[in-house]
PAKOLFI-60170 format. One record per residue (C-alpha): residue number from 1; residue in one letter; x, y, z. Coordinates in Angstrom, 1 decimal. Layout:
+-----+---+--------+--------+--------+
!   k ! r !     px !     py !     pz !
+-----+---+--------+--------+--------+
! NUM ! A !      X !      Y !      Z !
...
+-----+---+--------+--------+--------+
# end
This chain:
+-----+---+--------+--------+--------+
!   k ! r !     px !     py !     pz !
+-----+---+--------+--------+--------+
!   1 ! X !  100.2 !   96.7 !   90.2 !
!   2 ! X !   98.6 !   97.1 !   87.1 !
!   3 ! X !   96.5 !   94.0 !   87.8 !
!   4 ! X !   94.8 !   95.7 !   90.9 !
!   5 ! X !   94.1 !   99.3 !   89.3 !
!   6 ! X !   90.4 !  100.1 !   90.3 !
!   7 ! X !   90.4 !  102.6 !   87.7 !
!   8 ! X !   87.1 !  103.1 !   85.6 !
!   9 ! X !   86.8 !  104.2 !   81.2 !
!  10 ! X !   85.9 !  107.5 !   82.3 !
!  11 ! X !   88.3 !  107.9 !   85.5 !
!  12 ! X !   91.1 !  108.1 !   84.3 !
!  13 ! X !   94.2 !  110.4 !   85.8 !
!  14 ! X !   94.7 !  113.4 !   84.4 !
!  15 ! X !   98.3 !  112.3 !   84.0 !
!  16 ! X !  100.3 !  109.0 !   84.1 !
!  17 ! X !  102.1 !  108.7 !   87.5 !
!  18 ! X !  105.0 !  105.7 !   87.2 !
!  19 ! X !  107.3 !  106.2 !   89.8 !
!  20 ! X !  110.0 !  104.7 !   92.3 !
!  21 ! X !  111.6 !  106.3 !   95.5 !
!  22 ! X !  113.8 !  104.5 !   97.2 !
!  23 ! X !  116.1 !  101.8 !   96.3 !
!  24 ! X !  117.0 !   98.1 !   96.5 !
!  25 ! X !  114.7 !   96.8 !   99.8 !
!  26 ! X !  113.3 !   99.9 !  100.5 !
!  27 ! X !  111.8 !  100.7 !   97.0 !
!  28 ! X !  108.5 !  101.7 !   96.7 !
!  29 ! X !  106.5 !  102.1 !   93.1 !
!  30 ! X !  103.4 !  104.4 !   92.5 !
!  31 ! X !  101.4 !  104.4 !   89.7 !
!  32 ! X !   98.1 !  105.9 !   88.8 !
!  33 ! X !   94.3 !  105.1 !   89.4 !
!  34 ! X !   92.2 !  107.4 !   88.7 !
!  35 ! X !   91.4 !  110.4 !   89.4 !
!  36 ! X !   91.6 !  110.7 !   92.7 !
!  37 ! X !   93.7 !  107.7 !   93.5 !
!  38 ! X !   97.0 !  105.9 !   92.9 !
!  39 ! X !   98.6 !  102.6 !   94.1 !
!  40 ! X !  101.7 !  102.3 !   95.9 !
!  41 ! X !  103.6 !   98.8 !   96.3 !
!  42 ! X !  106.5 !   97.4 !   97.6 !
!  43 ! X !  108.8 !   94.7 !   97.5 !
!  44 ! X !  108.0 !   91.8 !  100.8 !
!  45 ! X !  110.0 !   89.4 !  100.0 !
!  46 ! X !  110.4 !   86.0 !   97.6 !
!  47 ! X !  108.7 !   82.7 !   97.9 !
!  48 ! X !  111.0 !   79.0 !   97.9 !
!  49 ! X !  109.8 !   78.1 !   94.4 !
!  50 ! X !  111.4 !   81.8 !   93.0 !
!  51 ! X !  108.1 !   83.6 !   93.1 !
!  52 ! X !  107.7 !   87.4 !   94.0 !
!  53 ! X !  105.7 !   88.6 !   97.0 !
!  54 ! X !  104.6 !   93.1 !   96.4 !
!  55 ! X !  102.7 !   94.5 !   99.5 !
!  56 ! X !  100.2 !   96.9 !   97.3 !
!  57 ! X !   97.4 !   99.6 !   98.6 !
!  58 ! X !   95.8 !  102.2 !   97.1 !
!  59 ! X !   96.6 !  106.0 !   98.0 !
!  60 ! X !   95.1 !  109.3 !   97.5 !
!  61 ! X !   96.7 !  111.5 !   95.1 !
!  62 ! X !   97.9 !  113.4 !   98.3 !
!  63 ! X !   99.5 !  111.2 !   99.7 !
!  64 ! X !  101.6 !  110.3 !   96.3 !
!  65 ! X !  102.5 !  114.2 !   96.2 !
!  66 ! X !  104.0 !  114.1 !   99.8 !
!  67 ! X !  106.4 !  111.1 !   98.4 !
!  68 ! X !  107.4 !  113.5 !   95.7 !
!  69 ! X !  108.3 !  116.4 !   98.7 !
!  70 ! X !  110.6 !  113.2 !  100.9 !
!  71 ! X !  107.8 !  111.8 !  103.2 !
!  72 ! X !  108.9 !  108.2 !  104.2 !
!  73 ! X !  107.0 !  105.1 !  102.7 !
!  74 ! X !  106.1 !  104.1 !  106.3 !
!  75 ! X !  103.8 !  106.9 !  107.1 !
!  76 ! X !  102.3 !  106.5 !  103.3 !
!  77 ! X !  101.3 !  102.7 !  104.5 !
!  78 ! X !  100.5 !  102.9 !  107.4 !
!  79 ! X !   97.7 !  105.7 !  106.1 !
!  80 ! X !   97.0 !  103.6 !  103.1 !
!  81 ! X !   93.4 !  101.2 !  102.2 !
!  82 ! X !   92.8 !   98.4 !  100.4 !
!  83 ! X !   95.8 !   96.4 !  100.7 !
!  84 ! X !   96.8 !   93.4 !   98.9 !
!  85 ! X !   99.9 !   90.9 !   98.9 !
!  86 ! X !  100.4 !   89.5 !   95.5 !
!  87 ! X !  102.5 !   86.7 !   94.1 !
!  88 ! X !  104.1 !   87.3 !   91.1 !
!  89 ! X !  105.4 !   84.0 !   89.1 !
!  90 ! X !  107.7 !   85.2 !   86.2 !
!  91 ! X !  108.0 !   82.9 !   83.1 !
!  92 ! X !  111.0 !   82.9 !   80.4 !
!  93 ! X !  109.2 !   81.5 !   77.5 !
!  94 ! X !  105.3 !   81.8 !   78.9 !
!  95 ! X !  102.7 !   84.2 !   80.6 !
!  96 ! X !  103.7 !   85.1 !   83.7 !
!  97 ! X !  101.2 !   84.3 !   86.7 !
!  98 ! X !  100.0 !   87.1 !   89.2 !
!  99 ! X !   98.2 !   86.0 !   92.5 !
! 100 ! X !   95.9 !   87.8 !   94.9 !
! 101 ! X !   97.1 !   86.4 !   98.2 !
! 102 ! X !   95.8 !   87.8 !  100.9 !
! 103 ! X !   93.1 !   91.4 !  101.0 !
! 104 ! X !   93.5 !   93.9 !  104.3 !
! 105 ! X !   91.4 !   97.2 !  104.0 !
! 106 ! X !   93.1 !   98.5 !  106.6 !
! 107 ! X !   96.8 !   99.3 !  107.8 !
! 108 ! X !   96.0 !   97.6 !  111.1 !
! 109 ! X !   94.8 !   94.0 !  109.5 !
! 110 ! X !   98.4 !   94.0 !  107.4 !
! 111 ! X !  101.4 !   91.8 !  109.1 !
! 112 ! X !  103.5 !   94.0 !  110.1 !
! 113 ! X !  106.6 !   92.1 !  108.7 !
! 114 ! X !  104.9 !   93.2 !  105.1 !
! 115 ! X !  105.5 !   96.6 !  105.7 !
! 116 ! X !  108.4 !   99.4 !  105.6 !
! 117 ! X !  111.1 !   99.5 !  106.4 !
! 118 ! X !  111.3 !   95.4 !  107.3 !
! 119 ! X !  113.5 !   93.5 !  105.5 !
! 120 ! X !  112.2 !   90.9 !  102.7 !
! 121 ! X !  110.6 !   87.7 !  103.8 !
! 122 ! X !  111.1 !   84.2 !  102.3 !
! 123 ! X !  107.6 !   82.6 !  102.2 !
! 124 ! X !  107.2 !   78.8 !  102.1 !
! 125 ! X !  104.9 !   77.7 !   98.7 !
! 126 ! X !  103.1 !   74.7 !   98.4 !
! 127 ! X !  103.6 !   73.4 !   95.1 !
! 128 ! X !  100.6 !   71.2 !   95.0 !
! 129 ! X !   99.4 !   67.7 !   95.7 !
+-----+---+--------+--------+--------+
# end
């Protein structure tokens, strides 16, 4: 998530927000950005070469605070922006790679497979030429 804060030098939070609710498939993480806003994310699913696949959109502030009182991630999606599915590669002994993979802006443009509750997806990668 860190990747895709939008966060500017003189926007930031007025305090760090790092938090999960949930647990196993149904975790989702917040984290801070900005002022006003904060990023939610969530596990989709793995790819075939071992890769991670997080559904992440940004929030208002709001929306992070009814989390805290129990609302379900479902209804913070589906009234979330700027979403993005990301690739995560981990390495043992290297950098690890993250990768944009596909941008919504709304709710409405986002598979609906990527969102809560479903269950994770296995996504086919192509490993190259």
């Amino acid at each position: 998530m860190k990747y895709l804060r939008r966060s500017h030098l003189f926007s930031h939070s007025e305090m760090e927000i790092r938090a999960s609710f949930g647990q196993g498939d149904d975790a989702v993480y917040v984290m801070d950005d900005g002022r006003k806003h904060c990023l939610v994310s969530r596990r989709v699913g793995s790819g075939s070469e071992g890769s991670t696949y997080c559904l992440v959109a940004q929030i208002p502030v709001s929306s992070y605070e009814l989390l805290v009182d129990g609302a379900a991630p479902e209804a913070i999606f589906s009234a979330a922006g700027a979403f993005s599915l990301g690739a995560v590669f981990e390495a043992e002994d290297a950098v690890s790679d993250v990768a944009v993979v596909e941008s919504e802006r709304t709710a409405a443009e986002v598979p609906s497979a990527y969102m809560p509750p479903n269950p994770p997806i296995v996504f086919e990668e192509d490993s190259g030429p």
